[in-house]
Z-matrix of the N, CA and C atoms (Angstrom, degrees):
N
C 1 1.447
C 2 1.523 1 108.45
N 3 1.495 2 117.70 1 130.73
C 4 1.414 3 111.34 2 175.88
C 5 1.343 4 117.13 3 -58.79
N 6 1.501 5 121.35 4 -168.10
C 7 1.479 6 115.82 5 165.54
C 8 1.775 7 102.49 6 -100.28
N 9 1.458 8 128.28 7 4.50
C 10 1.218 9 109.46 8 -167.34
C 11 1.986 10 78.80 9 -109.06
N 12 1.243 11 128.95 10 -10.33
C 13 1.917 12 99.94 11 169.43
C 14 1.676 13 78.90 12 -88.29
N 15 1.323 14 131.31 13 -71.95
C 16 1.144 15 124.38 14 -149.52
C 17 1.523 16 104.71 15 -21.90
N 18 1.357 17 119.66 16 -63.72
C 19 1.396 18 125.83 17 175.80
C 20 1.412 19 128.56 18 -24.02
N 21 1.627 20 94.84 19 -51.84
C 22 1.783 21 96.53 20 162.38
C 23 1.092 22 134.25 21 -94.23
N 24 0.924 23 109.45 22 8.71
C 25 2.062 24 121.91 23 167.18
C 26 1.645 25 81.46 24 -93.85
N 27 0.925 26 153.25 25 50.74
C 28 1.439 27 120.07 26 165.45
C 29 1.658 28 91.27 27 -137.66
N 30 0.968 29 125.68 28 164.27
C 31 1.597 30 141.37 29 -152.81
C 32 2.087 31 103.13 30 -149.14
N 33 1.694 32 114.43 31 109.81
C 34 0.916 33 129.62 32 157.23
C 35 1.496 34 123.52 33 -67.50
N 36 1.450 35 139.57 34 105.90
C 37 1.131 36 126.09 35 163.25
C 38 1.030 37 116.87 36 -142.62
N 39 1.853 38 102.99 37 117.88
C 40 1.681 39 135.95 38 -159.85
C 41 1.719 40 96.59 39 -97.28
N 42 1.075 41 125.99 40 148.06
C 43 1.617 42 149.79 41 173.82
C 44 1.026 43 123.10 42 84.50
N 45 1.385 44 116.16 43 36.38
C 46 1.645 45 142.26 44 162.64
C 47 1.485 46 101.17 45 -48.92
N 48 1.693 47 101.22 46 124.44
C 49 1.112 48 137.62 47 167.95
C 50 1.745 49 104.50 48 -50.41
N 51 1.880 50 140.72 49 172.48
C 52 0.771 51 75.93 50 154.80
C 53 1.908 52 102.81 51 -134.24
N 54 1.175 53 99.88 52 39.85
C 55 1.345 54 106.93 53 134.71
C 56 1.662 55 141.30 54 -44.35
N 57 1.375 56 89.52 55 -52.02
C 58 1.873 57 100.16 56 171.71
C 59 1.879 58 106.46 57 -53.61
N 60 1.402 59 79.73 58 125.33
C 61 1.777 60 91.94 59 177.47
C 62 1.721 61 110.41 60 -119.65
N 63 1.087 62 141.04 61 -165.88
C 64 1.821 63 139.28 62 178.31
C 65 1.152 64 102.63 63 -61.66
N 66 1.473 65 117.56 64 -46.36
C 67 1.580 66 125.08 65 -148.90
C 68 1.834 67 95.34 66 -75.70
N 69 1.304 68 105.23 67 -22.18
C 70 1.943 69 109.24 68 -169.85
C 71 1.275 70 98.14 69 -101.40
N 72 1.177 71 128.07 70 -30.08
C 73 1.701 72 122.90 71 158.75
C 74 1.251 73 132.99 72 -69.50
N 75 1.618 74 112.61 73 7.97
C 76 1.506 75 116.68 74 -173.18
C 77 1.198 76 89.52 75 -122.60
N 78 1.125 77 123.44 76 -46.10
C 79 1.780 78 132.78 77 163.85
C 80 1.534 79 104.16 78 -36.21
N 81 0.924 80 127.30 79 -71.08
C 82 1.596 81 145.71 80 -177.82
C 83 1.721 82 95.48 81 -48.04
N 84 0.956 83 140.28 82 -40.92
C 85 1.282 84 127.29 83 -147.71
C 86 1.554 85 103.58 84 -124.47
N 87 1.447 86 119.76 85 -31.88
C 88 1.502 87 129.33 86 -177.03
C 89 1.609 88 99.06 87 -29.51
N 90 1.759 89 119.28 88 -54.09
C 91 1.507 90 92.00 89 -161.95
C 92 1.471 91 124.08 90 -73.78
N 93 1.429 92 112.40 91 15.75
C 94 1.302 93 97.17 92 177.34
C 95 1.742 94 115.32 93 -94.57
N 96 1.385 95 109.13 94 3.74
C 97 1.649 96 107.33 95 -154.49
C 98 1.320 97 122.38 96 147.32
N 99 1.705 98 123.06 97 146.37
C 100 1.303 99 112.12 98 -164.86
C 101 1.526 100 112.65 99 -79.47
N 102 1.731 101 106.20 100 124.36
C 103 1.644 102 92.34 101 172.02
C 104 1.061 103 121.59 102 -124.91
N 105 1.640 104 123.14 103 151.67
C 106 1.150 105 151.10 104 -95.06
C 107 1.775 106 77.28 105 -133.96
N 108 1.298 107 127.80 106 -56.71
C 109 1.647 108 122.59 107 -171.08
C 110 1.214 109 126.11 108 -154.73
N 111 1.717 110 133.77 109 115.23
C 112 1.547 111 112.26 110 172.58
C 113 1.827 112 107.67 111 -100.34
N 114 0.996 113 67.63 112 170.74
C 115 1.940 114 74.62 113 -175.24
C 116 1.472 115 96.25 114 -163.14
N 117 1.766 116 106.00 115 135.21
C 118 1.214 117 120.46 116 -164.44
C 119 1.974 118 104.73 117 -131.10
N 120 1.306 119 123.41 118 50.43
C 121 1.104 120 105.16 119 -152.55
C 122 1.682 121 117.03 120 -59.33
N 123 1.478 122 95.83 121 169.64
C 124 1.428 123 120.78 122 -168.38
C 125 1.463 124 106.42 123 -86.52
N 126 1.242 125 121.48 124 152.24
C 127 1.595 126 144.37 125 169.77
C 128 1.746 127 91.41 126 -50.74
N 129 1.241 128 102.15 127 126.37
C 130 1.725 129 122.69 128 159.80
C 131 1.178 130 114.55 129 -40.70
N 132 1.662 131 121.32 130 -48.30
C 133 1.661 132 112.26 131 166.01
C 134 1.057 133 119.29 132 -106.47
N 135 1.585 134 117.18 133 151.45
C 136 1.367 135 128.45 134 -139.26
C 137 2.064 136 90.57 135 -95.04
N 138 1.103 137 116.99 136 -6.93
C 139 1.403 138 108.61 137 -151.24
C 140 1.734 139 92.22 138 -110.14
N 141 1.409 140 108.46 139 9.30
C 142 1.807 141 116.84 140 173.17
C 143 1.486 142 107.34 141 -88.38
N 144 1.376 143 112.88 142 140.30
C 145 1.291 144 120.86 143 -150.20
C 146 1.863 145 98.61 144 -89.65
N 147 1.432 146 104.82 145 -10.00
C 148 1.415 147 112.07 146 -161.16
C 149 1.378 148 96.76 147 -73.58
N 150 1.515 149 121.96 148 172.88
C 151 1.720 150 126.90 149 -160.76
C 152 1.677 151 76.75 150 -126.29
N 153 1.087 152 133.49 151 -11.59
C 154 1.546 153 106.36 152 -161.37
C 155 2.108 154 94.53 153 -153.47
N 156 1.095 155 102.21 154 -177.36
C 157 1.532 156 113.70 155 167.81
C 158 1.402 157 112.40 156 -88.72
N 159 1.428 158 108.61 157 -30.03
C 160 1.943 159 108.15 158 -149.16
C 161 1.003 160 113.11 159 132.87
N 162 1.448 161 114.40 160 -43.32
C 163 1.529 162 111.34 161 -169.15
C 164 1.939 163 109.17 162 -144.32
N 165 1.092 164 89.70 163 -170.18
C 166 1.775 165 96.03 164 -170.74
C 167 1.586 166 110.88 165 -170.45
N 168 1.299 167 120.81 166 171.58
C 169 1.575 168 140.95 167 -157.36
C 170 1.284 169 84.20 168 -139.91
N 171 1.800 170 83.41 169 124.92
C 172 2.086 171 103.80 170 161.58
C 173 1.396 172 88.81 171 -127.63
N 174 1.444 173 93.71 172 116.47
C 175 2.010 174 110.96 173 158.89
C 176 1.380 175 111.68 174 -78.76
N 177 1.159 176 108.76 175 103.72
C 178 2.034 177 99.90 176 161.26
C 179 1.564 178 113.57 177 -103.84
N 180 1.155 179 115.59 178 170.00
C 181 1.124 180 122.05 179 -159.11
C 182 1.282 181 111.28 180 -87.21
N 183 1.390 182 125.96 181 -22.37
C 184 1.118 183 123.97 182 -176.86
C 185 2.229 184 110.32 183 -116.79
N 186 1.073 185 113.59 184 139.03
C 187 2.004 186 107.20 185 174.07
C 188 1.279 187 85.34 186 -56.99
N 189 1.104 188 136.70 187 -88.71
C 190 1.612 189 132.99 188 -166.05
C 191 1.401 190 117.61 189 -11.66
N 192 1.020 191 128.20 190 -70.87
C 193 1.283 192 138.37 191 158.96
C 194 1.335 193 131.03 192 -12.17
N 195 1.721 194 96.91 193 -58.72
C 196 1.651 195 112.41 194 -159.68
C 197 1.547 196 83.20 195 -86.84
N 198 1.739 197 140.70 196 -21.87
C 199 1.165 198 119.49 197 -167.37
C 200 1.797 199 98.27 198 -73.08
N 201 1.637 200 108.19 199 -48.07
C 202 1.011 201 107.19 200 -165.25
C 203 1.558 202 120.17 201 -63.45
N 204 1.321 203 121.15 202 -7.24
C 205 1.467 204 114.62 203 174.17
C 206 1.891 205 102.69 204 -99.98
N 207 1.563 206 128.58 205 -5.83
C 208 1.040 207 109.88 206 168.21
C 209 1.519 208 117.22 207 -83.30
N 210 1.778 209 130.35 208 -13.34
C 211 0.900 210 166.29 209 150.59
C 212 2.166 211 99.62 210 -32.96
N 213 0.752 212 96.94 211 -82.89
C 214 1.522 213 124.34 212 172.29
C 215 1.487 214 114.57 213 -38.99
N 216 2.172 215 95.27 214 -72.02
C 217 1.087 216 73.41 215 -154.23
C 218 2.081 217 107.30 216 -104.42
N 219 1.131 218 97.95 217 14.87
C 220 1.949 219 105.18 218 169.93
C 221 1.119 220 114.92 219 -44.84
N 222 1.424 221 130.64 220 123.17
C 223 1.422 222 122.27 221 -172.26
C 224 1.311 223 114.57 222 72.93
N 225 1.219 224 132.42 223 21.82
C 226 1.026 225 121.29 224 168.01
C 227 1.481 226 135.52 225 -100.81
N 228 1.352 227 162.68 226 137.36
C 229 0.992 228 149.95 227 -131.80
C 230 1.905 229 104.68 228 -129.66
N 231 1.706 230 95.65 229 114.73
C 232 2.253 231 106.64 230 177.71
C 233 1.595 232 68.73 231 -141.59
N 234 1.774 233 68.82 232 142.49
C 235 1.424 234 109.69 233 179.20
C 236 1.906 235 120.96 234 55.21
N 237 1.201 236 99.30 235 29.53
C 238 1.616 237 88.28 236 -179.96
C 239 1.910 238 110.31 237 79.58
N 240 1.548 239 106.37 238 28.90
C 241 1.700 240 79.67 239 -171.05
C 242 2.057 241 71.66 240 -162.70
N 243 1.084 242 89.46 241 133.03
C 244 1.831 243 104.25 242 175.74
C 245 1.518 244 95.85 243 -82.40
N 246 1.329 245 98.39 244 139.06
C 247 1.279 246 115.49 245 -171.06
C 248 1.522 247 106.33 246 -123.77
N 249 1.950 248 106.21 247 159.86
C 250 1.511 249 103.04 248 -162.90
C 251 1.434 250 93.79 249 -115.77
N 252 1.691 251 124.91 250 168.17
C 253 1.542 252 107.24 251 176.00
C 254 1.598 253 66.81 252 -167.55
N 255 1.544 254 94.95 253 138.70
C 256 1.260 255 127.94 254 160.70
C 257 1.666 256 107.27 255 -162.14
N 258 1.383 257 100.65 256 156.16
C 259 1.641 258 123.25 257 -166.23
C 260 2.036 259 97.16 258 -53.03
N 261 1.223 260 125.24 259 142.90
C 262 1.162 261 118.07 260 -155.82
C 263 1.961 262 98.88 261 -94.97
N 264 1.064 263 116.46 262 163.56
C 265 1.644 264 127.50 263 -159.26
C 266 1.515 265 99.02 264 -120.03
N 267 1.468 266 114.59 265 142.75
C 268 1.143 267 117.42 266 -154.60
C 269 2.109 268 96.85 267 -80.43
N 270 1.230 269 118.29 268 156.28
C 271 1.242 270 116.21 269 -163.46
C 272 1.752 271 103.94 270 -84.06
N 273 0.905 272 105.72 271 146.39
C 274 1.602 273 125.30 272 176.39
C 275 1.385 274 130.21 273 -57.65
N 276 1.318 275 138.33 274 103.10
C 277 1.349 276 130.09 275 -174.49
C 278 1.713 277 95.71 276 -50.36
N 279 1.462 278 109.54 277 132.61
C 280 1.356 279 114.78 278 161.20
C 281 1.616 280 114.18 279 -58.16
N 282 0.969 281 131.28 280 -12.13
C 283 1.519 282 129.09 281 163.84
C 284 1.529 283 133.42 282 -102.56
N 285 1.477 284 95.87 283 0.13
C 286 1.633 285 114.38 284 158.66
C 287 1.651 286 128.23 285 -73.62
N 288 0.866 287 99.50 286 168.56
C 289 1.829 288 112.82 287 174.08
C 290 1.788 289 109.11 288 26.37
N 291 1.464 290 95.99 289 -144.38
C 292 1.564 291 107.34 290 -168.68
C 293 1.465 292 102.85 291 -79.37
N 294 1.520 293 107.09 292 146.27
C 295 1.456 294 89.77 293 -177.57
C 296 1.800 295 125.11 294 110.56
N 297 1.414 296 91.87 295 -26.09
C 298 1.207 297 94.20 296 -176.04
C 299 1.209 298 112.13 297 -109.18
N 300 1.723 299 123.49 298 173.96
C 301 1.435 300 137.88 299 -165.12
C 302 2.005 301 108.62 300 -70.87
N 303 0.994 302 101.39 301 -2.72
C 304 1.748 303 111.29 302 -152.90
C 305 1.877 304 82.79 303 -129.89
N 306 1.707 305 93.44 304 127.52
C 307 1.596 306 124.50 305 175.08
C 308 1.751 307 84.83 306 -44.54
N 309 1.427 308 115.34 307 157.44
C 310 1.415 309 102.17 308 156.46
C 311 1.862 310 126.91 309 -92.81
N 312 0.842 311 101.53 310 -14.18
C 313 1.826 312 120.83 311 160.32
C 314 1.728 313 97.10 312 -63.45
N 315 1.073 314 137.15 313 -38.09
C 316 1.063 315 112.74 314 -178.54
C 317 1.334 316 137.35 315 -110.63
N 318 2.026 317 89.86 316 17.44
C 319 1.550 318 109.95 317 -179.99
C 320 2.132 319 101.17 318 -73.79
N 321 1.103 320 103.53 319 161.08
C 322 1.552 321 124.85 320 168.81
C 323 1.768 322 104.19 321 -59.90
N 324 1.759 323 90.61 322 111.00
C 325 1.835 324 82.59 323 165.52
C 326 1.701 325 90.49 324 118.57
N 327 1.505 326 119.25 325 -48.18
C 328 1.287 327 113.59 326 -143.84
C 329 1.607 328 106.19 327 -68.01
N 330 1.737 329 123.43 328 -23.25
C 331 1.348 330 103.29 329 -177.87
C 332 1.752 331 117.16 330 -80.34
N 333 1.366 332 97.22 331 -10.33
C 334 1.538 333 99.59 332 -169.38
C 335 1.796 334 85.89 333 -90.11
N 336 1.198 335 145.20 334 -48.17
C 337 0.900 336 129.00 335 -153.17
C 338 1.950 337 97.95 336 -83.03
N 339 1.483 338 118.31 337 -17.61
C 340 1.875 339 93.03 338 153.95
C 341 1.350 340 130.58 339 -113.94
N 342 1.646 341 98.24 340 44.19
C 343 1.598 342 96.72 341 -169.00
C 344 1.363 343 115.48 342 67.96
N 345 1.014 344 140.36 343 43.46
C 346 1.631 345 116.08 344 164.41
C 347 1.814 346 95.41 345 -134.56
N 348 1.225 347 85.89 346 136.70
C 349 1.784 348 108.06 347 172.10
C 350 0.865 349 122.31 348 -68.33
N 351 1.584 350 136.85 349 134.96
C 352 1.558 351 142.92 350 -171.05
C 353 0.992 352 87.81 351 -49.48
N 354 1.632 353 169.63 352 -38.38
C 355 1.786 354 142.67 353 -86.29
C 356 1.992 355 71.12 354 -149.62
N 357 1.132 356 125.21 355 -37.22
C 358 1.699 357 120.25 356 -161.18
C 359 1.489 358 108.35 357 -46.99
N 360 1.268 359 99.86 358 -67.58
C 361 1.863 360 86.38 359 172.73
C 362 1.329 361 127.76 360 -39.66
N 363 1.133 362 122.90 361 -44.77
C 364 1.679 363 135.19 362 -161.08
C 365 1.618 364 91.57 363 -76.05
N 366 1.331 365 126.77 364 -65.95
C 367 1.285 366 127.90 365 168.27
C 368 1.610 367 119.56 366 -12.78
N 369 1.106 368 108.29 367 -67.39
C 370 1.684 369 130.06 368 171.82
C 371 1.129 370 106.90 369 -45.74
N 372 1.381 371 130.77 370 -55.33
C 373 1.281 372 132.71 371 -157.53
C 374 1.847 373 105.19 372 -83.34
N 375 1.464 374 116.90 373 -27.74
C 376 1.209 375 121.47 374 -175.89
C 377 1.580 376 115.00 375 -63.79
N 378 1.474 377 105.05 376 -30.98
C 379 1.627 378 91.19 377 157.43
C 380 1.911 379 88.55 378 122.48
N 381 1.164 380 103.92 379 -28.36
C 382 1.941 381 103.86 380 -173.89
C 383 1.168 382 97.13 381 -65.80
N 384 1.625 383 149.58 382 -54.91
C 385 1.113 384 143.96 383 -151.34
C 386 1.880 385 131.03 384 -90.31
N 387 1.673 386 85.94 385 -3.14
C 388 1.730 387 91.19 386 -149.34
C 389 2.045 388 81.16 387 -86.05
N 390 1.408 389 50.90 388 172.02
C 391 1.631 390 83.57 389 -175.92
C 392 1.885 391 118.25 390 -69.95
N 393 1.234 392 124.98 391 158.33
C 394 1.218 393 100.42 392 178.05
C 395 1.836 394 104.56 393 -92.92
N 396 1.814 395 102.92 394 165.34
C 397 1.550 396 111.04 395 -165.11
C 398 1.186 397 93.50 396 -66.12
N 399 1.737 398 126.28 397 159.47
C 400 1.405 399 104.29 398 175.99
C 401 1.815 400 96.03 399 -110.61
N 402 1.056 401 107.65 400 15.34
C 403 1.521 402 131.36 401 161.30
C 404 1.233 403 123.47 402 -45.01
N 405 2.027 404 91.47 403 -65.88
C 406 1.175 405 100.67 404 -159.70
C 407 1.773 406 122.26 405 -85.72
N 408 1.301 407 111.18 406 148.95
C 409 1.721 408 106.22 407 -163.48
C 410 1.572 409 113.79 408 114.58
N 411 1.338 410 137.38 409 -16.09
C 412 1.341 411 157.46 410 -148.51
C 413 1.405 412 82.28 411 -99.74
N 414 1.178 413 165.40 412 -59.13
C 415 1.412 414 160.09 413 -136.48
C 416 1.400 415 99.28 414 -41.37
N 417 1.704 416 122.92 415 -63.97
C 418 0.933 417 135.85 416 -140.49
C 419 1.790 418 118.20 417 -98.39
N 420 1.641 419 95.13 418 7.57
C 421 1.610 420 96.76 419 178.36
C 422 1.072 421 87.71 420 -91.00
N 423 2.220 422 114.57 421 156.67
C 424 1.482 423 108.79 422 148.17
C 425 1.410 424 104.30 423 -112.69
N 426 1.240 425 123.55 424 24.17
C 427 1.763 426 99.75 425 157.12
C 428 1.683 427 102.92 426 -156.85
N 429 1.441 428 105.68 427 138.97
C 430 1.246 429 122.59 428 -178.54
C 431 1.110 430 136.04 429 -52.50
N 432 1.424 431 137.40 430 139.53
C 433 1.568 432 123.58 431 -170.62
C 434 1.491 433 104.79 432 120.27
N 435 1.355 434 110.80 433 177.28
C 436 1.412 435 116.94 434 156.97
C 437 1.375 436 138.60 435 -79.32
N 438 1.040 437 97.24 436 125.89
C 439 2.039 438 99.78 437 -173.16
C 440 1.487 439 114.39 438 -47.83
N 441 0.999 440 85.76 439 138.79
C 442 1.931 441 102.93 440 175.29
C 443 1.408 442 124.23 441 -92.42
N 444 1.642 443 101.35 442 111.98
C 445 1.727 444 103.06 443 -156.89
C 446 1.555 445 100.40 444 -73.73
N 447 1.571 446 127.97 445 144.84
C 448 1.114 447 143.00 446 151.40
C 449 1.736 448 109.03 447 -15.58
N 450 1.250 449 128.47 448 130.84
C 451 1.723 450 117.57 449 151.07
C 452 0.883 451 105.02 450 -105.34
């Protein structure tokens, strides 16, 4: 199976109780279709008392499937807590977008994706384009503020 069907056979569901464990998320979801994997990952640090994040991934085997249990089961309420389900989103390079270790100006992609040409910075800096100082010229007032026009 590629990762772009895998992707849509797979089922997001955010506002996990946190009672809910794999075995109650496969329970929960079995009648829509055979699935293939849940996965509930764990808190980043090991010394958090929580069993889960919130949420979890049900792989079924078939897209059909995974539509018809987000269909079903959106808004629906396990364990005392309404739960969200939408089709699951492909995961994030840790060195992409917000969030990550890398300026975003200096992630891959970003000048072509807002229009600006490798050469724009350098341009600026060469001295033809800038702006004038709004500094410069001030030598010669002696008092601050805006000038006072003649009546």
């Amino acid at each position: 199976m590629s990762d772009q069907s895998r992707q849509k056979a797979t089922v997001f569901v955010g506002g996990l109780s946190n009672e809910v464990n794999s075995q109650t998320l496969h329970d929960a979801f079995i009648p829509f279709g055979e699935i293939v994997d849940v996965s509930l990952p764990k808190p980043e640090l090991a010394s958090n008392k929580e069993p889960h994040r919130g949420f979890g991934y049900v792989e079924f085997s078939l897209a059909e499937d995974a539509r018809e249990a987000i269909d079903n089961m959106d808004q629906a309420e396990l364990y005392g807590r309404v739960i969200k389900c939408n089709q699951a989103k492909p995961q994030k390079d840790a060195s992409e977008g917000l969030g990550s270790r890398t300026a975003v100006w200096e992630q891959e992609g970003y000048a072509s994706k807002y229009n600006m040409a490798e050469d724009d910075g350098a341009a600026a800096e060469d001295g033809d384009d800038k702006p004038m100082d709004p500094m410069q010229g001030l030598e010669g007032l002696d008092v601050a503020g805006p000038r006072m026009q003649a009546a």
